[in-house]
C-alpha positions, -999 to +999 in steps of 0.1 A: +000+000+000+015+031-010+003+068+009-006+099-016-021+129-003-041+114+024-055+089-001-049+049-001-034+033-034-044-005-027-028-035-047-054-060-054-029-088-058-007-078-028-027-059-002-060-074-001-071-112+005-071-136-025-105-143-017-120-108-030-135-114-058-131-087-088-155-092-118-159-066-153-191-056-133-171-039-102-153-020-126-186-007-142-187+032-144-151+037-132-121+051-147-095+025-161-062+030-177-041-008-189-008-002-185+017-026-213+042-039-200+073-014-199+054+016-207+058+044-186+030+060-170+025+092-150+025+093-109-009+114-107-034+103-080-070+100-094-091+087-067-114+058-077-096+046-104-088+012-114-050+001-132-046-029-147-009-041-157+000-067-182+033-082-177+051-097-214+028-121-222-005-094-224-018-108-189-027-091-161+003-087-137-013-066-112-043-048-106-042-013-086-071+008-072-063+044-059-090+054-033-092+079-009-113+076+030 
């Protein structure tokens, strides 16, 4: 888990139990960026949102939701 301006960006493959489920349908009406792997991104907080990144292969590596409270 990584602190940002009082906000919370959670790893959903490190930082919360393998038992939450995450479907298409919890991602419904929020923002999402993929990241490829080895692409650079930029370090801006957007609360709420949702990153996905693909390791070589085009697979999810890791799944990352910023979110402040």
């Amino acid at each position: 888990m990584m602190e940002s301006n009082n906000c919370r960006t959670w790893s959903l493959t490190n930082d919360l139990p393998r038992s939450l489920p995450l479907t298409l349908r919890d991602l419904t009406g929020r923002r999402i960026r993929v990241v490829p792997f080895g692409a650079l991104i930029t370090q801006d907080f957007v609360a709420g949102r949702v990153t996905i990144f693909l390791n070589q292969a085009g697979l999810v590596r890791d799944v990352v939701v910023e979110n402040c409270g």
